[in-house]
PDBQT receptor file of N, H, CA, C and O in Angstrom, charges set to zero:
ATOM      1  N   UNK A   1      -7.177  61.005 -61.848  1.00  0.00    +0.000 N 
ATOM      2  CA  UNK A   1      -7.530  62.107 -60.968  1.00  0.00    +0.000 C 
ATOM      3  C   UNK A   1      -6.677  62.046 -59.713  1.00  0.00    +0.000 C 
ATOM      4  O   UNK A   1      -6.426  60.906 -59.322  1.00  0.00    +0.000 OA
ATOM      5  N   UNK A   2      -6.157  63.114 -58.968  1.00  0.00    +0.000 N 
ATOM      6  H   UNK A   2      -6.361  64.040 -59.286  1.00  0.00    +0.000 HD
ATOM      7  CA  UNK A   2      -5.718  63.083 -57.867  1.00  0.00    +0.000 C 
ATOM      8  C   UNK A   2      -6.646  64.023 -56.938  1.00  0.00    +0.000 C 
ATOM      9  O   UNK A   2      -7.526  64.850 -57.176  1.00  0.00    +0.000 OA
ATOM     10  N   UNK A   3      -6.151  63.604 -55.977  1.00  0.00    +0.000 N 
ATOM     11  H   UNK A   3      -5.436  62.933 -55.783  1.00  0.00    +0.000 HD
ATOM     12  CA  UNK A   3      -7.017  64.188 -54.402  1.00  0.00    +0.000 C 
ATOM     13  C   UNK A   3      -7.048  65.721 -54.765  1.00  0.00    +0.000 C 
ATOM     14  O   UNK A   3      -8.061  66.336 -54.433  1.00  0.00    +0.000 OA
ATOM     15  N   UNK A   4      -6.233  66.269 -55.288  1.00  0.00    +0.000 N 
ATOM     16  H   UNK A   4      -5.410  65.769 -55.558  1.00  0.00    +0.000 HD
ATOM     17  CA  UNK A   4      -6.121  67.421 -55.624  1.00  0.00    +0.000 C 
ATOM     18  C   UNK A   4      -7.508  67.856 -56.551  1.00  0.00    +0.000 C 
ATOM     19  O   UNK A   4      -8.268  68.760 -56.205  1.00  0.00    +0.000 OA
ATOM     20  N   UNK A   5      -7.621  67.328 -57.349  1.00  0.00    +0.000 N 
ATOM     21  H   UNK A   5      -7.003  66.594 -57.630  1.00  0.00    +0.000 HD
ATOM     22  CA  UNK A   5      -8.755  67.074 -58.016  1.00  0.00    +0.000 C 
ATOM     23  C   UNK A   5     -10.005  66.826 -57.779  1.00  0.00    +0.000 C 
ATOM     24  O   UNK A   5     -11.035  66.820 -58.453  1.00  0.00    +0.000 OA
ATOM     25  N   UNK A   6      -9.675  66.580 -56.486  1.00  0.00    +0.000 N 
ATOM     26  H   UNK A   6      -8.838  66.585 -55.939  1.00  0.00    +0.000 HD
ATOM     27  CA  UNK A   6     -11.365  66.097 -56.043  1.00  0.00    +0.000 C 
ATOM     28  C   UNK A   6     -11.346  67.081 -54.583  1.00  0.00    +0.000 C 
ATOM     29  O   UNK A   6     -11.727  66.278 -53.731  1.00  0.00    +0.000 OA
ATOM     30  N   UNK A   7     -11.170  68.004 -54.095  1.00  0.00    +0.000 N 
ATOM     31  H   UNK A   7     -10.860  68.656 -54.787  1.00  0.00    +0.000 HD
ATOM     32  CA  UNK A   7     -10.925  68.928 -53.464  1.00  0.00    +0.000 C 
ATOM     33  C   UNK A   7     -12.105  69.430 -52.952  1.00  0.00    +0.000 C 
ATOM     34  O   UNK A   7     -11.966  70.097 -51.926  1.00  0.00    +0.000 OA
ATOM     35  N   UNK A   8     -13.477  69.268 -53.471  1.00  0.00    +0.000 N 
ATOM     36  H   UNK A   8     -13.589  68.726 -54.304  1.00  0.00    +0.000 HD
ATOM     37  CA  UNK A   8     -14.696  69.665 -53.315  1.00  0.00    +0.000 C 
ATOM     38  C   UNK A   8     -15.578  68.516 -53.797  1.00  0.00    +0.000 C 
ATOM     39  O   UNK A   8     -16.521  68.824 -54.526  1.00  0.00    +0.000 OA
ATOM     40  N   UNK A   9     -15.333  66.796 -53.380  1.00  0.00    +0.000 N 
ATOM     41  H   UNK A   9     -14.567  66.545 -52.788  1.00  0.00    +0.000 HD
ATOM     42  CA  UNK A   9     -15.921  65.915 -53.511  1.00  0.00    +0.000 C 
ATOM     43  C   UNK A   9     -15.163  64.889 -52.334  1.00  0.00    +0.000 C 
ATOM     44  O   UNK A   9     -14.231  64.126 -52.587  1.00  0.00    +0.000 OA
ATOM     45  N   UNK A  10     -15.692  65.041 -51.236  1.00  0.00    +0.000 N 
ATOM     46  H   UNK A  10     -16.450  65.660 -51.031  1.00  0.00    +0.000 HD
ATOM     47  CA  UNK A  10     -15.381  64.484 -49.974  1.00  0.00    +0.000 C 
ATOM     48  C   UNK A  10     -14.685  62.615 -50.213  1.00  0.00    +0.000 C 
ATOM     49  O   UNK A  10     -13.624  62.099 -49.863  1.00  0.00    +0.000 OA
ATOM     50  N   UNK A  11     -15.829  62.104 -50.916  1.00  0.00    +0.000 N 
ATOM     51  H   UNK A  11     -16.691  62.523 -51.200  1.00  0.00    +0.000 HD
ATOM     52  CA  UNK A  11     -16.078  60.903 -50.777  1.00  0.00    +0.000 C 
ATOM     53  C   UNK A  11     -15.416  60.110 -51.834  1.00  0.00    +0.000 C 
ATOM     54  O   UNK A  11     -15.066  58.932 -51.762  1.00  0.00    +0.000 OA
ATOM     55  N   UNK A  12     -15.279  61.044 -52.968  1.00  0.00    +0.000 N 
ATOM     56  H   UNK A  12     -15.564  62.000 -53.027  1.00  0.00    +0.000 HD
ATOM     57  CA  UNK A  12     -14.554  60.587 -53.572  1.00  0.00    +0.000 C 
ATOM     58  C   UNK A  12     -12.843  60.822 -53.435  1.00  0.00    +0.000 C 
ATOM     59  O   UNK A  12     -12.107  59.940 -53.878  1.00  0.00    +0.000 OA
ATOM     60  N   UNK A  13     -12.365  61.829 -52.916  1.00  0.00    +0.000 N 
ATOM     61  H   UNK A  13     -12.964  62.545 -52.557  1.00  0.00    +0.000 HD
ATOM     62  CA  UNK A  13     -11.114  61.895 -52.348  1.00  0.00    +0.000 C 
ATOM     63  C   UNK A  13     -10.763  61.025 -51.541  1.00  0.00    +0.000 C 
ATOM     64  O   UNK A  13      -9.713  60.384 -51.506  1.00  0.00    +0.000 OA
ATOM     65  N   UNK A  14     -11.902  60.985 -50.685  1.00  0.00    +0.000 N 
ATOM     66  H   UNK A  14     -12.755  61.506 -50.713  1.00  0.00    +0.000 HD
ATOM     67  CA  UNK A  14     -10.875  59.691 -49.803  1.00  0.00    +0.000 C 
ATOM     68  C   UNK A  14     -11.029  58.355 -50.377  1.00  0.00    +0.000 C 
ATOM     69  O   UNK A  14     -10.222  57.571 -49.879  1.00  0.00    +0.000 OA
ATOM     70  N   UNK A  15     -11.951  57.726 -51.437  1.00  0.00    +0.000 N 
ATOM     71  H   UNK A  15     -12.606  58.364 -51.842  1.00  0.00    +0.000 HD
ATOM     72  CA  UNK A  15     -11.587  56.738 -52.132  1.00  0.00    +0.000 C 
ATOM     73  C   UNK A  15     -10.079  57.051 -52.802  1.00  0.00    +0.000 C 
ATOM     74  O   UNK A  15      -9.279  56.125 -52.669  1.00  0.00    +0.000 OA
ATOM     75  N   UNK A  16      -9.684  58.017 -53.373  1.00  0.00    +0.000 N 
ATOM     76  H   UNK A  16     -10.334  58.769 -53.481  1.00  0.00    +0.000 HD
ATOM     77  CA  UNK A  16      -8.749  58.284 -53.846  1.00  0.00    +0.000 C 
ATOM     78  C   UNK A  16      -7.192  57.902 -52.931  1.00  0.00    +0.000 C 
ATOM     79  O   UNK A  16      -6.117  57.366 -53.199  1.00  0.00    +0.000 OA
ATOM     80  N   UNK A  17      -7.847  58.544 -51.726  1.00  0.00    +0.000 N 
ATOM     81  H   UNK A  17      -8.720  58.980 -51.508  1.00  0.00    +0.000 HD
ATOM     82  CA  UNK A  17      -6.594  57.755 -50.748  1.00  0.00    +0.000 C 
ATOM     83  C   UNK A  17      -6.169  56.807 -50.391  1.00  0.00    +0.000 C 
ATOM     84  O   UNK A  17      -5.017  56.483 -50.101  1.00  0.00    +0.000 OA
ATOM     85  N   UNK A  18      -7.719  55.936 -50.387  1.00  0.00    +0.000 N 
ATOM     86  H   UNK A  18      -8.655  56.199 -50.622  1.00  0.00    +0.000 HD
ATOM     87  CA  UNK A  18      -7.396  54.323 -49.582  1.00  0.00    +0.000 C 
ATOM     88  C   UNK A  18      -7.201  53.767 -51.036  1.00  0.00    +0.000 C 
ATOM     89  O   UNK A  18      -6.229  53.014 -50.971  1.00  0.00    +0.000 OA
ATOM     90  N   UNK A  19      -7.601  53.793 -52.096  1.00  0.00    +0.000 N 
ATOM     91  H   UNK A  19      -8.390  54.405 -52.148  1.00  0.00    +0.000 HD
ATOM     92  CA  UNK A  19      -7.117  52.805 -53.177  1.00  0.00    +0.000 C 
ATOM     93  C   UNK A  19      -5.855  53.236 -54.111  1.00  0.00    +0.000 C 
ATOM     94  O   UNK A  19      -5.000  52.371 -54.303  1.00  0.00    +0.000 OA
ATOM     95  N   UNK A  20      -5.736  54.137 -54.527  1.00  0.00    +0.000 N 
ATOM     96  H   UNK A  20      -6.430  54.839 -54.371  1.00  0.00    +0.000 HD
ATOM     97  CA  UNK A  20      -4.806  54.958 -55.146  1.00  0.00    +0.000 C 
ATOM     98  C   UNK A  20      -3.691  55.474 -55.176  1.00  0.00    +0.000 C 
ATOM     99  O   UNK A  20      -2.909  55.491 -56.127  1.00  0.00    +0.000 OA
ATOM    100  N   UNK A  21      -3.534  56.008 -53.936  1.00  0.00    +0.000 N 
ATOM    101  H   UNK A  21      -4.169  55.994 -53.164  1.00  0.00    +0.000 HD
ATOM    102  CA  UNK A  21      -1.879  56.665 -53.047  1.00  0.00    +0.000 C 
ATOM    103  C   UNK A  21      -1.523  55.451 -52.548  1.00  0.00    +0.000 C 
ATOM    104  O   UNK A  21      -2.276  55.040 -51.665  1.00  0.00    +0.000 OA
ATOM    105  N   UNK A  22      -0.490  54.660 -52.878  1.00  0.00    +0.000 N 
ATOM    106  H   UNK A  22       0.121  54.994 -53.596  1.00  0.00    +0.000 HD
ATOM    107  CA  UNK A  22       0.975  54.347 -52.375  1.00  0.00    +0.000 C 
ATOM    108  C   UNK A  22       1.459  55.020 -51.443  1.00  0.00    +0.000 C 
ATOM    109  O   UNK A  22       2.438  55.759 -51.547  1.00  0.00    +0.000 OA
ATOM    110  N   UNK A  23       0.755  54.805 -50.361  1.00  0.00    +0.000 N 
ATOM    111  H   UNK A  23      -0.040  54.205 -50.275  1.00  0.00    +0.000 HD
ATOM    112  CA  UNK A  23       1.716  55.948 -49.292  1.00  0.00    +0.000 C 
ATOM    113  C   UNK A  23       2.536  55.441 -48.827  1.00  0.00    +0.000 C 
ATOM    114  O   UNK A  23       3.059  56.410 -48.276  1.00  0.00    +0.000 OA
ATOM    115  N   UNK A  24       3.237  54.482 -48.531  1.00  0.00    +0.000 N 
ATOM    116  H   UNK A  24       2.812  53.695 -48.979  1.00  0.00    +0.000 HD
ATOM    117  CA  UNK A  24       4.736  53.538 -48.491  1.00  0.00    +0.000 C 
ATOM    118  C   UNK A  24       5.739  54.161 -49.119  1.00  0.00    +0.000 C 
ATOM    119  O   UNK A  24       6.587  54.857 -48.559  1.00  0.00    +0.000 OA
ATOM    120  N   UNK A  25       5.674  53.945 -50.220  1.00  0.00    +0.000 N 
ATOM    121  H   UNK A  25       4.985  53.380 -50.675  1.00  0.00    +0.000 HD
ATOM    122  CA  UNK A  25       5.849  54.148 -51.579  1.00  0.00    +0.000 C 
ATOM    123  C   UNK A  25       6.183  55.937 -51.504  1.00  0.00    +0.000 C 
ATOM    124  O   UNK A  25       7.234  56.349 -51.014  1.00  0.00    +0.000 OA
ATOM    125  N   UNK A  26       5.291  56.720 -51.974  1.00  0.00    +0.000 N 
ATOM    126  H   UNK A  26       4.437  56.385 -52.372  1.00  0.00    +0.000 HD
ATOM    127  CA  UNK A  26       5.133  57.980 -51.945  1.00  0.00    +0.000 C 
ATOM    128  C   UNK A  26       5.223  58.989 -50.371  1.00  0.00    +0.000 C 
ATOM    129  O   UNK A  26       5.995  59.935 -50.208  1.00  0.00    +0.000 OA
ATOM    130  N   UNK A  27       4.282  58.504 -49.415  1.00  0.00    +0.000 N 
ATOM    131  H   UNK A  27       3.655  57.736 -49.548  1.00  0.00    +0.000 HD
ATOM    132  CA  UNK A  27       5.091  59.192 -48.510  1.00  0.00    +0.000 C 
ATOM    133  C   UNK A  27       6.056  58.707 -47.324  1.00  0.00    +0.000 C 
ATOM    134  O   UNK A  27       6.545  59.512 -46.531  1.00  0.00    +0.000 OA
ATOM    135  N   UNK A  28       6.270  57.458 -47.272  1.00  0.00    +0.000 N 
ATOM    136  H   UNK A  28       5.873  56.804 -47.916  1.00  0.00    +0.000 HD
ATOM    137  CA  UNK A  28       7.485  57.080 -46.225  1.00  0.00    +0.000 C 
ATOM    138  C   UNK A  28       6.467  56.294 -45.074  1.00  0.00    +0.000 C 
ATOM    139  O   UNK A  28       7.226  55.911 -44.183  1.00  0.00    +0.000 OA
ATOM    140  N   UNK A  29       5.516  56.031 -44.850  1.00  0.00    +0.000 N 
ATOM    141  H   UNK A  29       4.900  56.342 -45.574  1.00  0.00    +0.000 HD
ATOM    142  CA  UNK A  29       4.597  55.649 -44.040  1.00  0.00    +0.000 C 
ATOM    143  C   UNK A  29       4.558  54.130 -43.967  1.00  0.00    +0.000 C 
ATOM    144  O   UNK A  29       4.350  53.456 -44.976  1.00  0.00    +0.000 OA
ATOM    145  N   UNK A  30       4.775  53.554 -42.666  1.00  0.00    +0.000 N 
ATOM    146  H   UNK A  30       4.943  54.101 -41.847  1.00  0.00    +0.000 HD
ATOM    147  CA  UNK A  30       5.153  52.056 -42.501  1.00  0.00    +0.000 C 
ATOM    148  C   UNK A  30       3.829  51.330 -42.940  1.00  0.00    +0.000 C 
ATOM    149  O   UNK A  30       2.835  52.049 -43.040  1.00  0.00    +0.000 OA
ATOM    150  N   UNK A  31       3.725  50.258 -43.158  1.00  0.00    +0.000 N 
ATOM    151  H   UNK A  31       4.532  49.674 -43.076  1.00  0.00    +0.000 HD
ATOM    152  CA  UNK A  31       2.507  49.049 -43.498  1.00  0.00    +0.000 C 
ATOM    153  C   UNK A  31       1.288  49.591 -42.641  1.00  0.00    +0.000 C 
ATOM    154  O   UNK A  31       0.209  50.108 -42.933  1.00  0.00    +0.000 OA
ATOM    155  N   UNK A  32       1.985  49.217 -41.338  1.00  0.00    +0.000 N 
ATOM    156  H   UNK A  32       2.861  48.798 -41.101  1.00  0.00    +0.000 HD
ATOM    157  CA  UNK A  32       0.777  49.195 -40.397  1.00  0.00    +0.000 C 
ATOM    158  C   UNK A  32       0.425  50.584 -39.870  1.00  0.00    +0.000 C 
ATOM    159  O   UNK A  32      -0.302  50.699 -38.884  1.00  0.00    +0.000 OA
ATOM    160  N   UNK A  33       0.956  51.702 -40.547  1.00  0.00    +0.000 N 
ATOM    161  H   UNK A  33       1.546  51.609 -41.348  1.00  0.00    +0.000 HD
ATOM    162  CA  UNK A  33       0.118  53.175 -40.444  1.00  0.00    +0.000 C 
ATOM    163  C   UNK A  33      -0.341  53.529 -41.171  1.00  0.00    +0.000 C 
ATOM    164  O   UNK A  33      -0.807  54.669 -41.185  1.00  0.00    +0.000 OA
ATOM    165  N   UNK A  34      -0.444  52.378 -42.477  1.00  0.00    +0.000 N 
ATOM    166  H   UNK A  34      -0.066  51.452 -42.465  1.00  0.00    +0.000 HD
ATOM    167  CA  UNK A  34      -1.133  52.797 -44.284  1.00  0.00    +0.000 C 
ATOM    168  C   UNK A  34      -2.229  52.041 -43.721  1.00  0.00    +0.000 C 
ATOM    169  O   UNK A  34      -3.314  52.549 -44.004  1.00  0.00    +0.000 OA
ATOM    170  N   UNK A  35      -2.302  51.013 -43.030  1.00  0.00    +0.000 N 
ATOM    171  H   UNK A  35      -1.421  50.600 -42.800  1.00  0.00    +0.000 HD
ATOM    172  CA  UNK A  35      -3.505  49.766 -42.918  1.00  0.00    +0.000 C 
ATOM    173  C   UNK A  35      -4.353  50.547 -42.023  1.00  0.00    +0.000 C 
ATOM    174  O   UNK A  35      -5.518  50.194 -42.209  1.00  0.00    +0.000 OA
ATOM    175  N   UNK A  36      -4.254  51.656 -40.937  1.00  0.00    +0.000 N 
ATOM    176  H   UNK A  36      -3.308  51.943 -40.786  1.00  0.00    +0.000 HD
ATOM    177  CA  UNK A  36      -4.434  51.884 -39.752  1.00  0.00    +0.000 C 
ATOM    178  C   UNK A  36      -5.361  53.212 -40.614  1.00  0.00    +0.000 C 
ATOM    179  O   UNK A  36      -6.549  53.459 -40.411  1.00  0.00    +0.000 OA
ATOM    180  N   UNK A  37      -4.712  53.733 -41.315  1.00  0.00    +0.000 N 
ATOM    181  H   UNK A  37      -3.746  53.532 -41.479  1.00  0.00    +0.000 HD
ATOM    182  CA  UNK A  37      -5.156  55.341 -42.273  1.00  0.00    +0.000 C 
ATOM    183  C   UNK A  37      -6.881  54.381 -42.991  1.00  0.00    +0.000 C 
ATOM    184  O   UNK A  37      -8.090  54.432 -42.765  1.00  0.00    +0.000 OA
ATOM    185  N   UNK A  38      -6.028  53.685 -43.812  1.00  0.00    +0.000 N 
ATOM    186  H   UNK A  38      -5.045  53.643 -43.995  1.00  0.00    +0.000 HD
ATOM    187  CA  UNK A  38      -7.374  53.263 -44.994  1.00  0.00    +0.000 C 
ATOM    188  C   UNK A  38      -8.536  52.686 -43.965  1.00  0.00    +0.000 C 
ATOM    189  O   UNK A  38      -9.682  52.436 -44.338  1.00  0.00    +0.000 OA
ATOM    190  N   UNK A  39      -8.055  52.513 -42.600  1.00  0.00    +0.000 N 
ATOM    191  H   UNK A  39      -7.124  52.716 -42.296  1.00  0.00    +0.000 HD
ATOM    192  CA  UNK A  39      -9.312  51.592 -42.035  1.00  0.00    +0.000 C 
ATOM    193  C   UNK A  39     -10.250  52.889 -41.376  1.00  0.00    +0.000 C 
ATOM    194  O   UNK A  39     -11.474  52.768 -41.327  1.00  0.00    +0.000 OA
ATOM    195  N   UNK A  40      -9.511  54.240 -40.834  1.00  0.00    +0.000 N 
ATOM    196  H   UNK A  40      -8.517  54.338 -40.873  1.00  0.00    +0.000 HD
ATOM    197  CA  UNK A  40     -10.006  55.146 -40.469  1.00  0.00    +0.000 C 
ATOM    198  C   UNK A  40     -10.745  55.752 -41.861  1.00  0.00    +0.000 C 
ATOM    199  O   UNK A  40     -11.939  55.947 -41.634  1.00  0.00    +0.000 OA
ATOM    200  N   UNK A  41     -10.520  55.953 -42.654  1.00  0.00    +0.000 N 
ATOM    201  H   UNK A  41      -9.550  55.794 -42.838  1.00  0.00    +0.000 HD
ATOM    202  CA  UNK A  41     -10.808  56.990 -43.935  1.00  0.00    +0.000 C 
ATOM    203  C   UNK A  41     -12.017  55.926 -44.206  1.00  0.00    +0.000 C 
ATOM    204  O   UNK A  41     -13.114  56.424 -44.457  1.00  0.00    +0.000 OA
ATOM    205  N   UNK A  42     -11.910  54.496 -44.176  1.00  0.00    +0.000 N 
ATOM    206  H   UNK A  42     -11.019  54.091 -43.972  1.00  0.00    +0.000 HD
ATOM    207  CA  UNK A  42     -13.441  53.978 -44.682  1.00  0.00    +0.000 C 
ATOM    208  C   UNK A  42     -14.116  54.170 -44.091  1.00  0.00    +0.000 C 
ATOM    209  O   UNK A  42     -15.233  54.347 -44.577  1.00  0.00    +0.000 OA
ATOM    210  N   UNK A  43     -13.948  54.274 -42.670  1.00  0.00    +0.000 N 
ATOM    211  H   UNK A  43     -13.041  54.130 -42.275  1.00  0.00    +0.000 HD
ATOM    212  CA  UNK A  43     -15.354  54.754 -41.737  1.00  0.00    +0.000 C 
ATOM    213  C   UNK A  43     -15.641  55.969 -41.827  1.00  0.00    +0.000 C 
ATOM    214  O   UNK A  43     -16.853  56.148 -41.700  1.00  0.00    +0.000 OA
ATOM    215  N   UNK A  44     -14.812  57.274 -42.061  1.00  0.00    +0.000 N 
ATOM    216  H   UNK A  44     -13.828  57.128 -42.165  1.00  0.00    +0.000 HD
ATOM    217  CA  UNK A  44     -14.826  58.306 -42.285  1.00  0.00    +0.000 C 
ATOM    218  C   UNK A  44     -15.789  58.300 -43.930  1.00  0.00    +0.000 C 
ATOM    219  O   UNK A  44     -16.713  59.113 -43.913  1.00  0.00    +0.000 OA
ATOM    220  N   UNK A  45     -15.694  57.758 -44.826  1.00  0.00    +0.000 N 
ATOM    221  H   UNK A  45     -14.943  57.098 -44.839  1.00  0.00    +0.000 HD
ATOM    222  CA  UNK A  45     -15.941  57.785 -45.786  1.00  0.00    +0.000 C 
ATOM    223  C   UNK A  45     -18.013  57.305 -45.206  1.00  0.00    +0.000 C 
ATOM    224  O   UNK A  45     -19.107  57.846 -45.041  1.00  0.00    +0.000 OA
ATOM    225  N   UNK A  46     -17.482  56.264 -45.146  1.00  0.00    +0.000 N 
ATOM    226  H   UNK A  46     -16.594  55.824 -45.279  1.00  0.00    +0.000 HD
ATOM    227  CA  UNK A  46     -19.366  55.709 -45.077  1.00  0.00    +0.000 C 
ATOM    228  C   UNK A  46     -20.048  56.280 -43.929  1.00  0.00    +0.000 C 
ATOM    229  O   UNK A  46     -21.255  56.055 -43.831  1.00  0.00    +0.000 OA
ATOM    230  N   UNK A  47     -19.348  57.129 -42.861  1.00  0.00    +0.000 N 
ATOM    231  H   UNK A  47     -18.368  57.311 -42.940  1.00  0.00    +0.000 HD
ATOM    232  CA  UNK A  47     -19.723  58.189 -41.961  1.00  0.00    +0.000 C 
ATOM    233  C   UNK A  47     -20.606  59.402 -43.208  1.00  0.00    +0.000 C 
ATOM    234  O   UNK A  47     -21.797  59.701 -43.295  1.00  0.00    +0.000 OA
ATOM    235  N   UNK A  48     -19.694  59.743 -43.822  1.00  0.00    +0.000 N 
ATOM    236  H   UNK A  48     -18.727  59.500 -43.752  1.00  0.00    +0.000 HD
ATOM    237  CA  UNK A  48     -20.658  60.960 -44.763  1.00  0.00    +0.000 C 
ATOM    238  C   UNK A  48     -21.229  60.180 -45.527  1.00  0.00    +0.000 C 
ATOM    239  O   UNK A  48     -22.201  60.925 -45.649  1.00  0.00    +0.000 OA
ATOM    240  N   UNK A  49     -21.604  58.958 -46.432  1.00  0.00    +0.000 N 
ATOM    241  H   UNK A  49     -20.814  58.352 -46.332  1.00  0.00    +0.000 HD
ATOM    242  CA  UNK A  49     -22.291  58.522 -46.720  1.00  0.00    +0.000 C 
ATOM    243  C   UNK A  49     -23.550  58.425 -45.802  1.00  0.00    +0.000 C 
ATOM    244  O   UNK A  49     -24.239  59.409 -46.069  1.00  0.00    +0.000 OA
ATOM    245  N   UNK A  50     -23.976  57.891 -45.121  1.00  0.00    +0.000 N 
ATOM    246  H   UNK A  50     -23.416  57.092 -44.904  1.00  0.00    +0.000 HD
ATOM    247  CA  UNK A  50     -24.488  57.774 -44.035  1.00  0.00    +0.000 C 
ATOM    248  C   UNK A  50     -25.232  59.100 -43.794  1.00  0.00    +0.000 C 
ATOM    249  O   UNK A  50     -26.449  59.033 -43.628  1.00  0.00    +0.000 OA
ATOM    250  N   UNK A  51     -24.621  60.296 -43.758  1.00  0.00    +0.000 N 
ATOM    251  H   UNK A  51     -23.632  60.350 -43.893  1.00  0.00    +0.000 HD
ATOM    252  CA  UNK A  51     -25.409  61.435 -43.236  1.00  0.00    +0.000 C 
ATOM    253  C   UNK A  51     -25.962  62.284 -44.402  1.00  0.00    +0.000 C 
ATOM    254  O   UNK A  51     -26.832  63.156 -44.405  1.00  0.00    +0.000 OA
ATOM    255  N   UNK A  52     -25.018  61.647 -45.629  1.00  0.00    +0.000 N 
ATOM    256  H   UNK A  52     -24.312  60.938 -45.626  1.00  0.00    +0.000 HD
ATOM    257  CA  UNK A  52     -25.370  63.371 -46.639  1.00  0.00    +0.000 C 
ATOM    258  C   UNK A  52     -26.946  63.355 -46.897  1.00  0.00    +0.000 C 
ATOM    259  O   UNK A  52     -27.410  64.283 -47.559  1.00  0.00    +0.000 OA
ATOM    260  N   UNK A  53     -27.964  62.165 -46.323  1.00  0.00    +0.000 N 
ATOM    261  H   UNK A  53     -27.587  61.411 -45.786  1.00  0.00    +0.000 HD
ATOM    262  CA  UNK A  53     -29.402  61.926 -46.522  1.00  0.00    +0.000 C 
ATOM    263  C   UNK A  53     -29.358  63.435 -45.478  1.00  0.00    +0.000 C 
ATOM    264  O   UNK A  53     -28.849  64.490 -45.859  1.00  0.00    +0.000 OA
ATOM    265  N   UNK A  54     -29.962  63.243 -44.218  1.00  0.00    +0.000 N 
ATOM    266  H   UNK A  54     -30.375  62.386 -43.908  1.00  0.00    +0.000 HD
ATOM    267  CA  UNK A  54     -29.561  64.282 -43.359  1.00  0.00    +0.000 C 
ATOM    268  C   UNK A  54     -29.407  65.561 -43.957  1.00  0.00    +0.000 C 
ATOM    269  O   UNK A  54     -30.359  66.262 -44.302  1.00  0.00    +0.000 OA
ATOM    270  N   UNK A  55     -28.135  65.885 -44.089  1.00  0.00    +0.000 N 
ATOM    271  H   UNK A  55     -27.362  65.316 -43.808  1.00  0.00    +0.000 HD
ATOM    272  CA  UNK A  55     -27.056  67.475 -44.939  1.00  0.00    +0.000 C 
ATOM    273  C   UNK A  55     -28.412  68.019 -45.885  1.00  0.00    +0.000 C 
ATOM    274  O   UNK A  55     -28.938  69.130 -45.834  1.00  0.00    +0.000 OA
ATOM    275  N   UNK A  56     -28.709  67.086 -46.581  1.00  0.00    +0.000 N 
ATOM    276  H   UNK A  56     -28.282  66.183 -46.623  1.00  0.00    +0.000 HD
ATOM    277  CA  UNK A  56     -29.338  67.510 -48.099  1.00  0.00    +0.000 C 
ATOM    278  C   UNK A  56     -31.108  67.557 -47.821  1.00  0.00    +0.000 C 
ATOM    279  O   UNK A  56     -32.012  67.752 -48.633  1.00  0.00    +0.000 OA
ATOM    280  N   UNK A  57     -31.151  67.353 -46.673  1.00  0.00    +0.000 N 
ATOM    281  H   UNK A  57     -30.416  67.195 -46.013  1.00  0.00    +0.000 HD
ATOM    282  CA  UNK A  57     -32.729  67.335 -46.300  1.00  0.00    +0.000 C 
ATOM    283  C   UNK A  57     -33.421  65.949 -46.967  1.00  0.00    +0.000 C 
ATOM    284  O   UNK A  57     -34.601  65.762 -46.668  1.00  0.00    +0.000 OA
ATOM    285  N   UNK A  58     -32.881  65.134 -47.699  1.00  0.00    +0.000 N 
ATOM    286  H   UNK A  58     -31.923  65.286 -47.942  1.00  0.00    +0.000 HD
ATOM    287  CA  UNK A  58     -33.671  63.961 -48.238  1.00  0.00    +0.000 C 
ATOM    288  C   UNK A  58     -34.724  63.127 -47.201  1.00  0.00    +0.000 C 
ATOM    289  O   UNK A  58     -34.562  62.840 -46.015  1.00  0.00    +0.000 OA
ATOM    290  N   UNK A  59     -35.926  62.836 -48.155  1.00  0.00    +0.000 N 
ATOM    291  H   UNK A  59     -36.058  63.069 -49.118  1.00  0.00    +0.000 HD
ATOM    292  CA  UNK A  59     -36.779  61.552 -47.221  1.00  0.00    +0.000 C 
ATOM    293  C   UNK A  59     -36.052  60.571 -47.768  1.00  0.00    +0.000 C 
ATOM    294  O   UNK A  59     -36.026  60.348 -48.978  1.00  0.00    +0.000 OA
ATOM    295  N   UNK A  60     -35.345  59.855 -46.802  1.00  0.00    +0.000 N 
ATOM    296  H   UNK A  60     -35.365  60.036 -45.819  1.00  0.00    +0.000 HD
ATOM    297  CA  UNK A  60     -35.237  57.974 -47.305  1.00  0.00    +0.000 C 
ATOM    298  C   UNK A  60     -36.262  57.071 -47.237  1.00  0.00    +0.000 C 
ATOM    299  O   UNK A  60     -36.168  55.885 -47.555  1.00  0.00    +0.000 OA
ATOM    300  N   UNK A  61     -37.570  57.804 -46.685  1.00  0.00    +0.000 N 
ATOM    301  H   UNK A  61     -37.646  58.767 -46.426  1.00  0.00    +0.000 HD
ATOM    302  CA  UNK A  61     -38.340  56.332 -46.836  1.00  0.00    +0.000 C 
ATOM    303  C   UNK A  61     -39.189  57.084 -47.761  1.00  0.00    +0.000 C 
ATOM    304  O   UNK A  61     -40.409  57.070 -47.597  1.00  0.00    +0.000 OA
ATOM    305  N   UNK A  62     -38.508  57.913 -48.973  1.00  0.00    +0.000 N 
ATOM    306  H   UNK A  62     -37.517  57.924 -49.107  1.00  0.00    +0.000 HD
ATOM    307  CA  UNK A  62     -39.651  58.523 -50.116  1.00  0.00    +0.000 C 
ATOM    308  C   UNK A  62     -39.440  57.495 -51.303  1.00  0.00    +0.000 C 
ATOM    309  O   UNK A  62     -38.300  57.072 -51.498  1.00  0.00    +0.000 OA
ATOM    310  N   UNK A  63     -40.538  57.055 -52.143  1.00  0.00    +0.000 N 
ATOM    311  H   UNK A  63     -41.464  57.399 -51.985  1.00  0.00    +0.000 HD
ATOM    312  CA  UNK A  63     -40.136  56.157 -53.558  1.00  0.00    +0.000 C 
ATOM    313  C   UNK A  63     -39.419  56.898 -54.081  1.00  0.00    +0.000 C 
ATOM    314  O   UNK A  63     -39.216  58.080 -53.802  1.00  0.00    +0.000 OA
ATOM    315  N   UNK A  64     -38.737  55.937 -55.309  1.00  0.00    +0.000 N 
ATOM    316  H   UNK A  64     -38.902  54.977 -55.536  1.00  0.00    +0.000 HD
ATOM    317  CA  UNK A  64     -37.759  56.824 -56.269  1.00  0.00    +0.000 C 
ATOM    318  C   UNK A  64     -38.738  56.702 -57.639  1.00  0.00    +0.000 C 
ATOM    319  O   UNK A  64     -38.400  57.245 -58.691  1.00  0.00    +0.000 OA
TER     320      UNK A  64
């Protein structure tokens, strides 16, 4: 799958970025602005983790 592909699945696109894209490699981007990206995009990532309870109206303290 590419990011392209996941276009309307937040969380999984940006897994797609930090593990997947070679951006060295593919877009010209030094070490320490690939290390600097994946460290922003994981917080970005477990940021919407974190809220989609919130977004979607869920109780978290409901049993499953």
């Amino acid at each position: 799958m590419t990011i392209d592909d996941r276009r309307m699945d937040p969380i999984s696109a940006l897994e797609v970025m930090i593990v997947e894209v070679d951006w060295e490699k593919e877009g010209g981007f030094c070490t320490d602005c690939v290390r600097t990206w994946k460290v922003i995009w994981t917080k970005d990532r477990e940021k919407i983790w974190k809220n989609l309870g919130d977004w979607l109206g869920l109780d978290a303290t409901a049993e499953l």
